[in-house]
PAKOLNU-327837 format. One record per residue (C-alpha): x, y, z; chain; residue number from 1. Coordinates in Angstrom, 3 decimals. Example, Ala and Ser with C-alpha at 12.3 -4.5 7.8 and 13.67 -1.06 7.14 Angstrom:
<atoms>
<<12.300,-4.500,7.800>,'A',1>
<<13.670,-1.060,7.140>,'A',2>
</atoms>
This chain:
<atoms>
<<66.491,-10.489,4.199>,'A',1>
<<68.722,-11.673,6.682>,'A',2>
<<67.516,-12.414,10.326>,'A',3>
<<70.019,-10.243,11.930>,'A',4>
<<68.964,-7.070,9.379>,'A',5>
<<65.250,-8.463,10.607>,'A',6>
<<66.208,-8.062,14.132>,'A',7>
<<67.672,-4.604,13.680>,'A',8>
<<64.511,-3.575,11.985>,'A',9>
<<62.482,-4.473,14.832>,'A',10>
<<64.290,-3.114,16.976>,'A',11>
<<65.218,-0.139,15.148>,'A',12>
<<61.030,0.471,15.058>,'A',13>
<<60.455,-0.202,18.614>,'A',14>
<<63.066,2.377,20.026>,'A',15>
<<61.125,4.686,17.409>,'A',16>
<<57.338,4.085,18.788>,'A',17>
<<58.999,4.260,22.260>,'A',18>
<<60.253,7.898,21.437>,'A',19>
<<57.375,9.227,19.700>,'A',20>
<<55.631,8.268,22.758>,'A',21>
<<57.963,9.923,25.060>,'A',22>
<<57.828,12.771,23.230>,'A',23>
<<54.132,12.774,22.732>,'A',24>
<<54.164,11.874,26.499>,'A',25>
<<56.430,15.327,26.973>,'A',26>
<<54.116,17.429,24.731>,'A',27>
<<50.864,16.554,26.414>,'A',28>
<<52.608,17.161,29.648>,'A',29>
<<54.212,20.763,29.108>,'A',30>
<<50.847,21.470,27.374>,'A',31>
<<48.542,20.493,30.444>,'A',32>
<<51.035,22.085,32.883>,'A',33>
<<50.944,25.548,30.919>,'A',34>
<<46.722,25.476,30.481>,'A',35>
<<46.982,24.146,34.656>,'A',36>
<<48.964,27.608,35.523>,'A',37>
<<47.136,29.699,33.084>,'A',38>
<<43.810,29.200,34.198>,'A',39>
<<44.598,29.493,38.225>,'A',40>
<<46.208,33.126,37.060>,'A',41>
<<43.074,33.420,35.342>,'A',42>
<<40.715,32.636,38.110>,'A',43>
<<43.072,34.313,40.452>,'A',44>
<<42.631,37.762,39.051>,'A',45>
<<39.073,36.990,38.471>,'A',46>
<<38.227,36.369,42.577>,'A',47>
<<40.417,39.433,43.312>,'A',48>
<<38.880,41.725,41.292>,'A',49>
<<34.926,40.207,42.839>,'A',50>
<<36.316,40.910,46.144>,'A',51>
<<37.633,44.691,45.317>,'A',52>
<<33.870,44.822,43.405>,'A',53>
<<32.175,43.461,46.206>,'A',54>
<<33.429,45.630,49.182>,'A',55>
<<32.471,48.753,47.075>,'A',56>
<<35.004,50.618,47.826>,'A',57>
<<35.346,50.290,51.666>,'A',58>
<<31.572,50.618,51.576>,'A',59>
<<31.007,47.165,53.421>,'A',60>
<<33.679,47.960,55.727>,'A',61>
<<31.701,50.778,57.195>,'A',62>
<<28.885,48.973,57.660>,'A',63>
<<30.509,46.413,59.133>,'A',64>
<<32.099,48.878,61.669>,'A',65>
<<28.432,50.024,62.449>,'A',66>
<<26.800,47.111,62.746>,'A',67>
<<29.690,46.244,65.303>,'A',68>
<<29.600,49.398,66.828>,'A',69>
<<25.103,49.229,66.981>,'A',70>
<<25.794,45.127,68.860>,'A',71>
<<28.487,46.295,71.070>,'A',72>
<<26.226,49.416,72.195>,'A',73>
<<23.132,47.610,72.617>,'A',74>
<<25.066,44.683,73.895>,'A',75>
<<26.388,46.805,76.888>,'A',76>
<<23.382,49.107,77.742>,'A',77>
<<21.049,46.145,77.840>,'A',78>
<<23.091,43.775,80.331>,'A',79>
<<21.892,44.418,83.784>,'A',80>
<<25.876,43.539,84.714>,'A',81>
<<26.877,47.234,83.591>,'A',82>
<<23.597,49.444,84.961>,'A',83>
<<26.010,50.756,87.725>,'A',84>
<<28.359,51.687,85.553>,'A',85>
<<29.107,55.772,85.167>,'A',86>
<<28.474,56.363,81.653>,'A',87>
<<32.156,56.867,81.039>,'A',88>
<<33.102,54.051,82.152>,'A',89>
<<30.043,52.225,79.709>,'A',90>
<<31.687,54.306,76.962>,'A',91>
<<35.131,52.909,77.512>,'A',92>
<<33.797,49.442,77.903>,'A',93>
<<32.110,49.850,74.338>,'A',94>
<<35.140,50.937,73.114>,'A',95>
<<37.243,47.925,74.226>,'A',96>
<<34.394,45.664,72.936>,'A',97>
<<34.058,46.950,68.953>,'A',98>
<<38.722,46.870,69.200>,'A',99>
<<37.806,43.285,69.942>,'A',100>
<<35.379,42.390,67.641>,'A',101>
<<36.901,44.527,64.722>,'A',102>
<<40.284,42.512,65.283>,'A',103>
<<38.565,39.267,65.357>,'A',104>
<<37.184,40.150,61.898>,'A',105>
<<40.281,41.610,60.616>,'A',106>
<<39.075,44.846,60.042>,'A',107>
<<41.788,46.699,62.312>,'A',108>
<<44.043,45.468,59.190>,'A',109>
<<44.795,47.672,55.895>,'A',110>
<<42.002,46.423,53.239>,'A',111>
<<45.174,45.138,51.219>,'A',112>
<<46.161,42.939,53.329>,'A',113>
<<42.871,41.639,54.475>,'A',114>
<<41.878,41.041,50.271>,'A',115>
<<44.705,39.154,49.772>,'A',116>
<<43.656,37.174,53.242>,'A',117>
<<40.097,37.354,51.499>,'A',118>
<<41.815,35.886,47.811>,'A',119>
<<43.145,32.696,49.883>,'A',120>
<<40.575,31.526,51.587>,'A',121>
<<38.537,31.463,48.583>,'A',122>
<<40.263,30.186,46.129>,'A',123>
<<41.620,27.480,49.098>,'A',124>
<<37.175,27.096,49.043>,'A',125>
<<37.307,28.376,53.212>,'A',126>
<<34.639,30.785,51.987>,'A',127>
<<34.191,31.379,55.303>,'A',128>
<<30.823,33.415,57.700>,'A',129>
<<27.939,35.563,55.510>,'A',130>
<<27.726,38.772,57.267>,'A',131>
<<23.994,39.073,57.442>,'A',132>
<<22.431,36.072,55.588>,'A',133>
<<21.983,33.023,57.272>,'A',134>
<<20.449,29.432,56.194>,'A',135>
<<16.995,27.938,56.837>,'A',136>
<<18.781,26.106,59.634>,'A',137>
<<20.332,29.161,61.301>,'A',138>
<<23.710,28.562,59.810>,'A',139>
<<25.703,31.549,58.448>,'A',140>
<<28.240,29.328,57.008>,'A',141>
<<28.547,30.416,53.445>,'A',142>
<<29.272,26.673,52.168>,'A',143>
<<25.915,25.715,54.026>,'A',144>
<<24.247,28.875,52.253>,'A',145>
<<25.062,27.868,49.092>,'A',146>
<<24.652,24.142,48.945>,'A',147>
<<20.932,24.809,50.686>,'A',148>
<<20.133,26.369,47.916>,'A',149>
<<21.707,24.545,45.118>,'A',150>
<<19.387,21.717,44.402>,'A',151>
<<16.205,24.485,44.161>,'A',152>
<<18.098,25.722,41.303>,'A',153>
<<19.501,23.000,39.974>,'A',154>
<<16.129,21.443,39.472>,'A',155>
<<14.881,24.924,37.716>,'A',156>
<<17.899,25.799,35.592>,'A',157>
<<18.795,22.222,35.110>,'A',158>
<<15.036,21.608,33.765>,'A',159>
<<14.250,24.212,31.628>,'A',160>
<<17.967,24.828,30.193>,'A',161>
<<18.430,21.394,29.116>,'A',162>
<<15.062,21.228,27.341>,'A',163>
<<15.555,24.503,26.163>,'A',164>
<<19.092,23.296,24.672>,'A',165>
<<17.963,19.623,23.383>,'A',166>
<<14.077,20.937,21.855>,'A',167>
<<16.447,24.038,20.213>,'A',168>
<<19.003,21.287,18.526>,'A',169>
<<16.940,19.003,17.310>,'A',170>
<<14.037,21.626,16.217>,'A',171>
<<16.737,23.362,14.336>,'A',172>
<<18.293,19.974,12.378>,'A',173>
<<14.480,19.245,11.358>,'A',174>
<<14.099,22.839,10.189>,'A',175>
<<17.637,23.096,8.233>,'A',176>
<<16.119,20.371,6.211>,'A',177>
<<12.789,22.499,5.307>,'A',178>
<<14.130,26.043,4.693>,'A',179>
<<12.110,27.952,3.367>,'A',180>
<<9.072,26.747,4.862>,'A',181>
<<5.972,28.635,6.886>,'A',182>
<<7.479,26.575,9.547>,'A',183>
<<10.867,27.973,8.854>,'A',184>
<<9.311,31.463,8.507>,'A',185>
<<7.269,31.007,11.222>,'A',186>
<<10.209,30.445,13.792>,'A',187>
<<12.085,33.657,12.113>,'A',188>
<<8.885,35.998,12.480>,'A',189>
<<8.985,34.653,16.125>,'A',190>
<<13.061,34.722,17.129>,'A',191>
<<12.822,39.061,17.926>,'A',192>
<<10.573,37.566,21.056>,'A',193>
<<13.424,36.370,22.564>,'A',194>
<<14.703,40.103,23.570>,'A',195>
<<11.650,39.822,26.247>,'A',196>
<<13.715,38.576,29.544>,'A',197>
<<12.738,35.083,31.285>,'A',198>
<<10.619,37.477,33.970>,'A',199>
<<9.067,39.232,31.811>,'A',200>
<<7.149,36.353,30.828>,'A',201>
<<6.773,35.172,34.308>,'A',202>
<<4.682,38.150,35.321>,'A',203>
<<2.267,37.299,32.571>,'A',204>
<<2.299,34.046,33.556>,'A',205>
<<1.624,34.621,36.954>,'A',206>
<<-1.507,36.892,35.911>,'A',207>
<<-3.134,34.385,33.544>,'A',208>
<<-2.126,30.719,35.270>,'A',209>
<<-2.155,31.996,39.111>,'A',210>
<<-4.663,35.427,39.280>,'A',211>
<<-7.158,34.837,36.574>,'A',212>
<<-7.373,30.932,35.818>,'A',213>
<<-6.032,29.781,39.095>,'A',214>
<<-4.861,26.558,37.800>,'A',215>
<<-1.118,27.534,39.155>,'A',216>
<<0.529,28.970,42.301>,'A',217>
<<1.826,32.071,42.316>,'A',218>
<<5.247,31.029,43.861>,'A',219>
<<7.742,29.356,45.717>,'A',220>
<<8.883,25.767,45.393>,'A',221>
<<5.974,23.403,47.569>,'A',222>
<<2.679,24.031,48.703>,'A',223>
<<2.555,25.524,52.140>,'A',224>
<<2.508,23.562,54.551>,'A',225>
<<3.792,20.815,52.792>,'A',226>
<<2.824,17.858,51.655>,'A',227>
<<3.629,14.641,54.006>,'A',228>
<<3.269,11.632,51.343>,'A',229>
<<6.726,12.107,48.940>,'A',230>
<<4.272,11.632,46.001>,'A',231>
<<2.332,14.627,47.077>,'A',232>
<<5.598,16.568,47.404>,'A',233>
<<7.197,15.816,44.507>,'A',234>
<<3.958,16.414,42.289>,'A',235>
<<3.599,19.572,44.441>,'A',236>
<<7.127,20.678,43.064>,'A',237>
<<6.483,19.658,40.082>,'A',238>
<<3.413,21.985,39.647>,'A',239>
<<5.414,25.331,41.324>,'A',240>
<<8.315,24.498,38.731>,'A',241>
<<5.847,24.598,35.330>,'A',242>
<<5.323,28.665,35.027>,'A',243>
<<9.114,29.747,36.111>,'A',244>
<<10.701,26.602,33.697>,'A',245>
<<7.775,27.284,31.029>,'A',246>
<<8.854,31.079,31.134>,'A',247>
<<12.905,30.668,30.616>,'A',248>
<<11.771,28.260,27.832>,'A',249>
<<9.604,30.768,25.894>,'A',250>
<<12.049,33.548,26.380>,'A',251>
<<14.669,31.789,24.574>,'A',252>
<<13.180,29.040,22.447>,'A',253>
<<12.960,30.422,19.180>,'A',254>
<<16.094,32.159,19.323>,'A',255>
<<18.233,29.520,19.503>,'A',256>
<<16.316,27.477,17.268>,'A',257>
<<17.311,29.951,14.507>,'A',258>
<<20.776,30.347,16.118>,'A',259>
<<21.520,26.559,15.746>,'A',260>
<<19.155,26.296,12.424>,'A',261>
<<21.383,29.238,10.244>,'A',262>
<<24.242,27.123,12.062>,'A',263>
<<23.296,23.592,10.654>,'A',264>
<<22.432,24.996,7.212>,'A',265>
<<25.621,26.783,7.326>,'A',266>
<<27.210,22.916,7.308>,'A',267>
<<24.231,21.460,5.230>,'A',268>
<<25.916,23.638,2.079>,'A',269>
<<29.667,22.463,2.538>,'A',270>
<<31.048,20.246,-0.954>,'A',271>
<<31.120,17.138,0.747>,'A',272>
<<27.749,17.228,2.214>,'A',273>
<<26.774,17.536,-1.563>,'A',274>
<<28.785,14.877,-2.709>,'A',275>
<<27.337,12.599,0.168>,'A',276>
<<23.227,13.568,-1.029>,'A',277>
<<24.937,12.860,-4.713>,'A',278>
<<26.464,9.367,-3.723>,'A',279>
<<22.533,8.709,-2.733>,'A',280>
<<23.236,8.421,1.046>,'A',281>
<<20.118,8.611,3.287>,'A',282>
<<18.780,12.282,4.594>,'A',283>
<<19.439,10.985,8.059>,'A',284>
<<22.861,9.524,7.502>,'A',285>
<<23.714,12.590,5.826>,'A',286>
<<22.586,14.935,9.097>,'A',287>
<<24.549,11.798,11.204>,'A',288>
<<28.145,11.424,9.426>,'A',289>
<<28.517,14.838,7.785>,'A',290>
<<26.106,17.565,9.355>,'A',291>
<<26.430,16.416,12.871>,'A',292>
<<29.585,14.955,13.274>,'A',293>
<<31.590,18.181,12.491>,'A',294>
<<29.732,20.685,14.588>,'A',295>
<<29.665,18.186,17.684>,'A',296>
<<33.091,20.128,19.228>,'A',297>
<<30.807,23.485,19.178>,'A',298>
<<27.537,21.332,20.235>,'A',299>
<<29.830,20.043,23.154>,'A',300>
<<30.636,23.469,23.931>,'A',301>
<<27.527,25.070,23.981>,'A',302>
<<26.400,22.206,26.258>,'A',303>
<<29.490,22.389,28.921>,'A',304>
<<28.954,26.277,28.989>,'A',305>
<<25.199,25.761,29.539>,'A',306>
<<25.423,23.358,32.592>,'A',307>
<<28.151,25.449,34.601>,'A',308>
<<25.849,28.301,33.876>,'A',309>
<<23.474,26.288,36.315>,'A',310>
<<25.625,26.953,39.218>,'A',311>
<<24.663,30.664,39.011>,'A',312>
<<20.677,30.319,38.781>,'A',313>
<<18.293,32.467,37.365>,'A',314>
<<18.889,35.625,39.440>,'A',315>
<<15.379,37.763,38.783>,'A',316>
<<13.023,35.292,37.553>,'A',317>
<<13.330,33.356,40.916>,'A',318>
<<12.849,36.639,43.067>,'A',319>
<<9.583,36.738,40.590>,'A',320>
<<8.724,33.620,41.176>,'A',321>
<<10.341,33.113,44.909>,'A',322>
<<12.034,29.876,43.886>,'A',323>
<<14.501,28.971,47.266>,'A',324>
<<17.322,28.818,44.288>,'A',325>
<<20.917,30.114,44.334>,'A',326>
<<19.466,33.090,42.041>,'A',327>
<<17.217,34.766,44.425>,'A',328>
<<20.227,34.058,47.066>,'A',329>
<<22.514,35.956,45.058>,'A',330>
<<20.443,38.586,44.435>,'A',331>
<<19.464,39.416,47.972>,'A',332>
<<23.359,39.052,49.314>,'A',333>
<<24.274,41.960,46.636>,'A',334>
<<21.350,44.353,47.898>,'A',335>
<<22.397,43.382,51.658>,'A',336>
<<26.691,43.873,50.428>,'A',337>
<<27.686,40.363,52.140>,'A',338>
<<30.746,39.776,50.334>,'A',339>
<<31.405,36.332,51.838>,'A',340>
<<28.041,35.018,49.818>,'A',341>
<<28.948,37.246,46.927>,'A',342>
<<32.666,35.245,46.554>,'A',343>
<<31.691,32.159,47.496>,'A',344>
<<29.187,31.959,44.829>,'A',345>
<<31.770,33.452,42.191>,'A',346>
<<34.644,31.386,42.911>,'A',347>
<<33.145,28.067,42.851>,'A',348>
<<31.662,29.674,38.832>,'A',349>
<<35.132,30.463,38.697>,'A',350>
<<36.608,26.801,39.010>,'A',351>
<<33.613,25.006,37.185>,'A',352>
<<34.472,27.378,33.938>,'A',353>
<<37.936,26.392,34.531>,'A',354>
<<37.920,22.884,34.694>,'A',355>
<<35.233,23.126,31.310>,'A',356>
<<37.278,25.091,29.592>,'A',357>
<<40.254,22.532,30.512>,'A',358>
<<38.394,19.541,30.006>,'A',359>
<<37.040,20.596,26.710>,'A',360>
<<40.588,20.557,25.062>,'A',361>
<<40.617,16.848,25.492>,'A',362>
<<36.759,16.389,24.910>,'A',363>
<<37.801,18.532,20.924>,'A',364>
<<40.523,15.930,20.246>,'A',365>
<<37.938,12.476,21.081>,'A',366>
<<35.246,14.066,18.726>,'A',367>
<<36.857,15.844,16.094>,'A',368>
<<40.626,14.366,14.814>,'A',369>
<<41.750,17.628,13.095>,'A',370>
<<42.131,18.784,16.541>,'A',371>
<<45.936,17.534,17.852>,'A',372>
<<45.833,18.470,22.103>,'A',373>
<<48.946,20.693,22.446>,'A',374>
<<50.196,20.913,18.786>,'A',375>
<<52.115,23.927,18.765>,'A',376>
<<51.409,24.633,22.090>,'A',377>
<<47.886,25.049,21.199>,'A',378>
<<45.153,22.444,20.909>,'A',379>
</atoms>
């Protein structure tokens, strides 16, 4: 061969790798624009319809009108300023005072207009003033709110979810490997105790470990007043966070062991697992290379799902236990209709599941080569 057919060759590949980059560059890029605009749609309509949910109907309007309407009053009547006042001249004063205050919060506007308001400044995260809850430090800024509480339930969901998750995985692989077992059996029998809710199990706790043994408090997240020395403290959480994380675990435990157990054995009978036990491969190199190894995309999943899941807390268990989480927050802003908390908490849920579910595309095509990111425009 020539070095001038050499040279063409070479160049001939080059200009190819160069355009199956650009166009690999091109696919990835239409693909990620498309998934970009398809979830904010998504999330979008999701907000909206939280906000239509949330005001009930014009419900929390009316309240707010009479709360405004109750301030104003009471405002007026008790302000030495206005005694001499003839009574219609107090009622015209009112008056003027709940126009004011009623334009300042937008409610002289059609409820269209103001969702729509409502619809940007959440999803632009101004989530704005709570209407009736405030934070420990007097704040009714919903951002403050909601980051007060996080780290409460962070360290409640975020303990007993990921034990629950890990302890489920790993029971599961051991099991898939003794089916048939009393063990096995055992954890079957057990599984229909999972229908019993988290609280459910708290209650009980509370009775035996707080009212009858009184080796645990009943509640809340410290000892009262609370400890000085951060040793104390932290081994003071530590002993309010056993019965709520102990109860979430119970609840759950056995049903996602046999979840993920019929899920590994599932894998465990594919061909090529077989051929790999014929070939003489180890047990554990076997679960590693060919058990593992293909279910990590829906092990990733599960996992991703789990920890945005965190964000929302466990709603009832911590009003059972009073954990100072995002849970008992929630629940409280729903019974009292403040739609600020309500939205706030749902459109930050909102983007977290977004950016997973984004995110996870690329996460499928690192673990799991069959998967091609925007092949066909589809991953």
């Amino acid at each position: 061969m020539s070095a001038e057919s050499l040279t063409v060759n070479t160049e001939n590949t080059v200009e190819t790798k160069q355009a199956f980059g650009n166009t690999t560059f091109m696919r990835m890029t239409k693909y990620m624009g498309l998934r970009v605009v398809t979830m904010a749609i998504t999330v979008a309509i999701g907000v909206y319809l939280t906000i239509l949910i949330a005001n009930m109907g014009g419900y929390v309007d009316t309240m707010m009108r009479n709360e405004i309407r109750d301030n104003m009053t009471q405002s007026i009547l008790a302000n030495p300023a206005f005694r001499n006042l003839t009574p219609e001249a107090k009622a015209e004063l009112v008056q003027k005072k709940i126009a004011s205050e009623e334009a300042r919060q937008g409610l002289n506007e059609p409820f269209a207009i103001r969702s729509i308001n409502y619809l940007v400044n959440a999803l632009t995260l101004n989530l704005g003033r709570a209407i009736y809850m405030i934070s420990d430090h007097g704040s009714k800024e919903v951002r403050l709110i909601l980051l007060e509480r996080l780290p409460a339930t962070l360290l409640l969901t975020g303990t007993a979810e990921l034990i629950l998750f890990f302890g489920s995985v790993f029971i599961a692989l051991s099991l898939s490997r003794k089916y048939g077992s009393w063990l096995d059996k055992l954890t079957i029998a057990l599984s229909p105790t999972s229908a019993v809710p988290a609280w459910f199990y708290g209650i009980f706790f509370i009775l035996i470990f707080a009212a009858i043994l009184r080796v645990l408090p009943f509640g809340g997240l410290v000892d009262v007043p609370p400890p000085e020395n951060p040793v104390d403290y932290a081994l003071s959480v530590l002993k309010h966070l056993i019965l709520p994380a102990t109860s979430v675990i119970v609840s759950a435990i056995f049903l996602s062991i046999y979840n993920w157990r019929t899920f590994f054995l599932i894998f465990s009978s594919e061909d090529y697992v077989e051929v790999a036990k014929a070939k003489g491969l180890a047990p554990r190199d076997v679960e590693r290379r060919y058990i593992l190894r293909p279910t990590l995309p829906t092990i990733i999943t599960s996992f991703a799902l789990l920890a945005i899941t965190l964000w929302t807390g466990l709603t009832i268990t911590e009003t059972v236990f009073l954990w100072p989480g995002l849970g008992i927050t929630i629940f409280r802003a729903i019974g009292a209709y403040d739609t600020p908390v309500i939205v706030g908490s749902t459109i930050i849920y909102a983007y977290l599941l977004a950016l997973t579910v984004f995110l996870l595309d690329f996460v499928y095509a690192l673990v799991d080569p069959r998967v091609k990111v925007g092949a066909g425009g589809a991953q």
